[in-house]
C-alpha positions as CSV (number, residue, x, y, z in Angstrom):
1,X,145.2,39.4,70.7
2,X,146.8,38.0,74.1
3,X,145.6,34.7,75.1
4,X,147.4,34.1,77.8
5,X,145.9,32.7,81.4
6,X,142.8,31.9,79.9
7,X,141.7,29.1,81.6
8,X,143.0,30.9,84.7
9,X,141.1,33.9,84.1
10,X,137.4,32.6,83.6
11,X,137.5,28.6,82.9
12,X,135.5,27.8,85.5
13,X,132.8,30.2,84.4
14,X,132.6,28.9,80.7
15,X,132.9,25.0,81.7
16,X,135.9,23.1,81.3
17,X,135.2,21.4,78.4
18,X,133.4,22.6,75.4
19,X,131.8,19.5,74.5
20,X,129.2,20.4,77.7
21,X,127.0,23.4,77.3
22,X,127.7,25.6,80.2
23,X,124.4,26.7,82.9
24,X,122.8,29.8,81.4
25,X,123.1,31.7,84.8
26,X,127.2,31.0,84.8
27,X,127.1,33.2,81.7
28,X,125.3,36.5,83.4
29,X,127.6,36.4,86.6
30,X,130.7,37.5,84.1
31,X,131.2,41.3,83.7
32,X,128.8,42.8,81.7
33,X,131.2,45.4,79.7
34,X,130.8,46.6,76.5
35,X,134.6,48.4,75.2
36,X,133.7,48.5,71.9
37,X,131.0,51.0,69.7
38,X,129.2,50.3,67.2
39,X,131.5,53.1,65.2
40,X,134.1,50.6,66.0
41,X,133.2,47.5,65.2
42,X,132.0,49.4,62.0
43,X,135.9,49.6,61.4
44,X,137.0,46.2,62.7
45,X,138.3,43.9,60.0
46,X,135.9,40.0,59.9
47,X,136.2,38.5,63.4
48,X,136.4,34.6,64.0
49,X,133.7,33.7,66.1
50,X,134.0,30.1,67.8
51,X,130.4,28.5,69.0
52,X,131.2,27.8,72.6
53,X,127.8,26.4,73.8
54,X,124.3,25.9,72.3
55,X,121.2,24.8,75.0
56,X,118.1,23.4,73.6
57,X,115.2,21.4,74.6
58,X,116.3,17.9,73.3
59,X,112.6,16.9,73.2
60,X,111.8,19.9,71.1
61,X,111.2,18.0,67.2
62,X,111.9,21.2,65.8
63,X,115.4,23.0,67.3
64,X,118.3,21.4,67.0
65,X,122.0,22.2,67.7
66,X,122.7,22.0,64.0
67,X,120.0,24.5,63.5
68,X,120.9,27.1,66.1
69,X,124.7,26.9,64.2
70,X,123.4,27.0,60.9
71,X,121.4,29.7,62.0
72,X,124.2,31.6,63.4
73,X,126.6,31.0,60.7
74,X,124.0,32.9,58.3
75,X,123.4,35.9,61.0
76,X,127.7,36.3,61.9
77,X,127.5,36.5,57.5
78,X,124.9,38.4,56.6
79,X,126.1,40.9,59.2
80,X,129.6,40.9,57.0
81,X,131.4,41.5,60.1
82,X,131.4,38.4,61.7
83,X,132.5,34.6,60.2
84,X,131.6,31.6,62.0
85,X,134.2,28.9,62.5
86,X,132.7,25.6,62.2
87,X,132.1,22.7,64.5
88,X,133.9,20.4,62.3
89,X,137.1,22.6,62.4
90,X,136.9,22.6,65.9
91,X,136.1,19.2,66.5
92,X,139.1,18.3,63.6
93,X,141.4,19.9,65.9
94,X,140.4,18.0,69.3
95,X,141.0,15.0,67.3
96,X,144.3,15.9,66.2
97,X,145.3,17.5,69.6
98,X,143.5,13.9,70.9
99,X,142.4,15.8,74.0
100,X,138.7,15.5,74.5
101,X,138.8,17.8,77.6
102,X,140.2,20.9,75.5
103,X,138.2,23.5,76.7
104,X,136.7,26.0,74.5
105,X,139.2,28.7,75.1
106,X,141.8,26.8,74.1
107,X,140.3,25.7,71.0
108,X,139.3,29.5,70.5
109,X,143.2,30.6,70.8
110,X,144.5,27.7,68.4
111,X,141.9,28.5,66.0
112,X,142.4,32.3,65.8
113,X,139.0,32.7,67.1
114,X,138.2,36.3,68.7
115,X,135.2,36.0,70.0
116,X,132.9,33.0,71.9
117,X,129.6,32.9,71.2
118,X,126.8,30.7,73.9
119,X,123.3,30.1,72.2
120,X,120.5,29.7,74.5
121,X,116.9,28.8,72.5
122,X,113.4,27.6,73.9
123,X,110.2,27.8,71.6
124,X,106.4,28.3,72.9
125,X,104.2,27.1,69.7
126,X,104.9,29.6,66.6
127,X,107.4,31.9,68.8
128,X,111.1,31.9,68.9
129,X,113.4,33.0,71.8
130,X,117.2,32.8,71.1
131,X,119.8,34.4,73.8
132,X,123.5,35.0,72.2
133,X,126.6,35.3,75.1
134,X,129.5,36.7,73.5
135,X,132.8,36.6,74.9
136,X,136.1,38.1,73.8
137,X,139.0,40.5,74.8
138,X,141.9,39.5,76.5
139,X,141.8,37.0,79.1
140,X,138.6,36.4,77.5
141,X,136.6,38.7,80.2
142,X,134.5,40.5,78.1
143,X,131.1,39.4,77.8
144,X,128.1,41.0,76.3
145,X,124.6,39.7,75.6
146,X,121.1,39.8,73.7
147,X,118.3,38.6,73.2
148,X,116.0,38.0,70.2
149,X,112.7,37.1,69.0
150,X,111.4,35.3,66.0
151,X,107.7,34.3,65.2
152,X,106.6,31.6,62.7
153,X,103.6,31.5,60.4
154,X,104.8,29.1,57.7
155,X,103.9,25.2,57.2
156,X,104.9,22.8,55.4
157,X,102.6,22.0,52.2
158,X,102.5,18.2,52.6
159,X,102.5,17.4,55.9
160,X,101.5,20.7,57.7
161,X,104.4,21.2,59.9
162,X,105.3,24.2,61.1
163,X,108.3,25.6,59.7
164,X,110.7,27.2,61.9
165,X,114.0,27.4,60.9
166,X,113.6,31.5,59.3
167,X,111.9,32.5,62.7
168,X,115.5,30.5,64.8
169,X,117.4,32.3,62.3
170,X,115.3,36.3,62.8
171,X,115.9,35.8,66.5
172,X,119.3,35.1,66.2
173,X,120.0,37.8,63.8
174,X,118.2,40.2,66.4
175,X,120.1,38.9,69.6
176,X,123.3,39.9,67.9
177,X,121.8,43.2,67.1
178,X,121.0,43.8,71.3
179,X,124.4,42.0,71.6
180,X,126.8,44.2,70.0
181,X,124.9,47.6,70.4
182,X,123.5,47.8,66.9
183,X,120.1,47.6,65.7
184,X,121.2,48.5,62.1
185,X,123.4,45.9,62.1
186,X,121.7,44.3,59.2
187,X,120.8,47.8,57.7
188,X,123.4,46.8,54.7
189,X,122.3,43.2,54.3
190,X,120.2,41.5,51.0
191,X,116.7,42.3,51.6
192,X,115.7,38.5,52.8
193,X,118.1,39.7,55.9
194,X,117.1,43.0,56.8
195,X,115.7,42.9,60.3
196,X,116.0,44.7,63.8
197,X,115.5,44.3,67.3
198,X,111.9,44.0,68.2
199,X,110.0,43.8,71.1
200,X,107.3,41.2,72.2
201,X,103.4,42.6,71.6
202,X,100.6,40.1,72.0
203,X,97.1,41.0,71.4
204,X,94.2,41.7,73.9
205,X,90.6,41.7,74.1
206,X,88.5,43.5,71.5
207,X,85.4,44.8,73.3
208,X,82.0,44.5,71.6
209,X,80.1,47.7,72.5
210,X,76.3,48.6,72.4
211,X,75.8,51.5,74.3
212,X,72.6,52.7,72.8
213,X,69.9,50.2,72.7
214,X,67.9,52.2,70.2
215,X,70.1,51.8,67.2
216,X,69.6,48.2,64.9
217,X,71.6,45.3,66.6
218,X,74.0,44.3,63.9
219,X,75.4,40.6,63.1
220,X,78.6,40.8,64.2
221,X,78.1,42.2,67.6
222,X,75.8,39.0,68.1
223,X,78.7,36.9,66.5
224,X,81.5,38.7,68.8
225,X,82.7,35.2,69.3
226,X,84.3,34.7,66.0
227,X,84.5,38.2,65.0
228,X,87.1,38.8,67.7
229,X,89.0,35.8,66.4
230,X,89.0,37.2,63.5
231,X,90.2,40.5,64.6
232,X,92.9,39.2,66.6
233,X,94.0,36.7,63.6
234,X,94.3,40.1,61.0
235,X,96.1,42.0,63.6
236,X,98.9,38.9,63.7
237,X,98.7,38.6,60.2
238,X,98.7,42.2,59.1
239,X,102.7,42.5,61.4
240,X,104.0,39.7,60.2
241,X,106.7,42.0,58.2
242,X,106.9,44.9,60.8
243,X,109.8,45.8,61.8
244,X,108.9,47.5,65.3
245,X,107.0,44.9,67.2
246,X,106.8,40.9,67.0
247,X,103.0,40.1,67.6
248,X,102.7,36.9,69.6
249,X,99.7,34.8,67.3
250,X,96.9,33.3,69.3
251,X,98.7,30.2,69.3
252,X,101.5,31.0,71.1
253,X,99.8,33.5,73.2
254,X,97.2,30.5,74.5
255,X,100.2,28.3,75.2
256,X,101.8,31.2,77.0
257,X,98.7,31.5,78.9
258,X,97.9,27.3,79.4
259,X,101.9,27.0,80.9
260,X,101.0,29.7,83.7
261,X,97.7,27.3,84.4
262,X,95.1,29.7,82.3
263,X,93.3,28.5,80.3
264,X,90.1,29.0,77.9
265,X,90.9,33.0,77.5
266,X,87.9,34.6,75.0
267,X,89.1,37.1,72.8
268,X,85.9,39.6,72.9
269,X,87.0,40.1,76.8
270,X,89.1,43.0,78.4
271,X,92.8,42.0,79.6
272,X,92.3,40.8,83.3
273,X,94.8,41.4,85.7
274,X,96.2,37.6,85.6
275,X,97.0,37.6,81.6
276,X,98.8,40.7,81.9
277,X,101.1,39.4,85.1
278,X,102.0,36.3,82.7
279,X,102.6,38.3,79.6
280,X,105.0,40.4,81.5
281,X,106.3,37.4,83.4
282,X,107.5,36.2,79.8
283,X,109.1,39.4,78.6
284,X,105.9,40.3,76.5
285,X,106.2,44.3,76.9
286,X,102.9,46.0,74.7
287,X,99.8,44.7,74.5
288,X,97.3,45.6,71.4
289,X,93.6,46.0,73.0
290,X,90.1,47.5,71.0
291,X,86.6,47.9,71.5
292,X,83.7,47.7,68.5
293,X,81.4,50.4,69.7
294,X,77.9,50.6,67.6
295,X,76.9,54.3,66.9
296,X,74.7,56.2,64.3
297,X,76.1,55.8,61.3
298,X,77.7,52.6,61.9
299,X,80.6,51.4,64.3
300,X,84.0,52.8,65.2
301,X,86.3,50.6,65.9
302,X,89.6,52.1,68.0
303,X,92.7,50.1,68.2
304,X,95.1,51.0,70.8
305,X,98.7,50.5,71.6
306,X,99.8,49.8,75.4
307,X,102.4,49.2,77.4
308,X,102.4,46.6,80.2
309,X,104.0,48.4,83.3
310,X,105.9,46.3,86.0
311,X,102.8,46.4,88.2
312,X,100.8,44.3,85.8
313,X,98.5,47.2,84.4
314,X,99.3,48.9,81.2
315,X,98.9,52.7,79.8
316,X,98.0,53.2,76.1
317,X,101.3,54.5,74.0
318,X,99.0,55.6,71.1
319,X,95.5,54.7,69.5
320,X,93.9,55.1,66.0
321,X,89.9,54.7,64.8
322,X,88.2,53.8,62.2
323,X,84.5,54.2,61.6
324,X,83.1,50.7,59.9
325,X,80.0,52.0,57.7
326,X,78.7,48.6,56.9
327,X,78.0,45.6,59.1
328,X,80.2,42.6,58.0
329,X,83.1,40.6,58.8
330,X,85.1,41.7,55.5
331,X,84.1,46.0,56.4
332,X,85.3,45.1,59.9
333,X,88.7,43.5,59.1
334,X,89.4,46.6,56.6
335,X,89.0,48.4,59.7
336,X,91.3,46.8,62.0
337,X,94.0,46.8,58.7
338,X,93.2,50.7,58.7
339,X,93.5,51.1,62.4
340,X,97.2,49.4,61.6
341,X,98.1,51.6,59.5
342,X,97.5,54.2,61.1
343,X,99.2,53.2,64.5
344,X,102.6,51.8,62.7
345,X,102.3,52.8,59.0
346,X,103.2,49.8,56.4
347,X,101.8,46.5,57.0
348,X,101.0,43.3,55.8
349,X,98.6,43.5,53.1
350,X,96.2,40.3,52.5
351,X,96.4,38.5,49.8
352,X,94.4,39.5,46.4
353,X,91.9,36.6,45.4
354,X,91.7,35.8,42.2
């Protein structure tokens, strides 16, 4: 590929020296053009791909830079069409060059590189953001972007950590996906690999419903309190594996909340007005919501799916209901798991106690 006049062409957008990680909103003001379909990238032979960038929160304990490469090295891989060069080739070859201002293009057209890759990350509790720029073609003016999501459930045996390195390295794999035009771009990989793009759903108020006075009170409406805890936590659980949406845990979703200056959110109540502005306000698109409504015969319990609209309110996409015959908090978890099913098929099934 030509190489020529690269610095000339857009050094000043990428940074001069690729030792400094460049200002995110330098990165958007390049042309957004894609040249290339998936058909064709299909065909392409293993492109070099050169980290140009990676920005993290230094006081974060649990990104690093070495994470965010390691995990891109495993998403350029597993994708079989990609191969990541390094840091320590690159950083071999300013040594050798002994110029410490080399900027990253340069580097890229010694080492045979074809493409650039930026690596934006922030974390909010248990969820994962990760933001690939990619820059190739000649002159190096061809950028294209994506972002990804990644949410973490796992900790750490011994000292109860949270673990997450596989949700940095979902995200990524799903930012290249939005990046290069194909969400089936891991459709071939080993099974621990297999993702695609999802978007952001967190989870909304289950409403506790008694509309006729007449029939027994049961437990759980009285206990709405932790029964909508519960509901919220079995929803979050039961789409840990789907491949559609990432549900935001109450975790993350409270520290969403508590950075926007909300704070003590109860999950029997309906979505108000001001969770949904800060849900959208951090690319959160749907928005799970229910109601427990005692009738004869039992309750029925409806789960619906909604999307947020720009104005803040949000319009149901589909819904599914389940009557619960008996009143307990195992009967009424079977029901939300049911309600699951029925609105996205497979899910996450609890585990079998022995």
């Amino acid at each position: 590929m030509n190489r020529t006049n690269v610095y000339e062409t857009i050094g000043a957008l990428l940074g001069a020296c690729y030792q400094r990680i460049t200002n995110w909103k330098h990165w958007l003001v390049m042309p957004l053009v894609l040249v290339l379909s998936p058909s064709v990238w299909a065909q392409t032979p293993i492109q070099k791909v050169l980290v140009g960038g990676i920005q993290f929160d230094s006081t974060d304990p649990y990104v690093s830079a070495y994470k965010v490469e390691a995990a891109l090295a495993i998403a350029l891989e597993a994708s079989g069409r990609y191969a990541l060069i390094p840091n320590v080739t690159r950083d071999s070859l300013v040594r050798t060059a002994r110029n410490d201002s080399m900027s990253v293009q340069v580097a890229a057209d010694r080492l045979g590189a074809e493409l650039i890759a930026f690596c934006s990350i922030g974390r909010i509790a248990n969820l994962v953001r990760m933001e690939v720029v990619i820059v190739g073609g000649d002159g190096w003016v061809v950028t294209t972007s994506g972002v990804g999501y990644g949410t973490s459930f796992l900790q750490s045996d011994s000292s109860k950590k949270r673990i997450i390195d596989p949700a940095i390295l979902s995200a990524t794999q799903r930012a290249l996906c939005v990046a290069v035009l194909d969400s089936a771009l891991y459709a071939q990989a080993d099974s621990g690999f297999i993702v695609r793009p999802t978007q952001l759903a967190a989870v909304g108020g289950i409403e506790f419903i008694v509309s006729n006075p007449d029939l027994a009170p049961w437990s759980i409406m009285r206990e709405k309190i932790a029964a909508s805890y519960d509901a919220v936590s079995t929803i979050v659980a039961a789409m840990r594996q789907s491949a559609e949406i990432s549900v935001v845990d109450i975790e993350s979703r409270d520290s969403i909340y508590a950075l926007a200056g909300l704070y003590m959110v109860e999950n029997y109540n309906p979505l108000s007005r001001s969770e949904l502005t800060i849900l959208k306000g951090f690319e959160v698109h749907h928005v799970i919501t229910g109601r427990f409504e005692r009738k004869k015969g039992g309750a029925e319990l409806t789960l619906i799916y909604n999307e947020i609209k720009p104005d803040a309110s949000y319009t149901p996409i589909k819904k599914a209901q389940f009557m619960v015959a008996v009143d307990s908090k195992l009967a009424f978890q079977d029901g939300v798991r049911a309600c699951l099913r029925k609105l996205f098929g497979s899910i996450t099934e609890p585990a079998v106690q022995k």
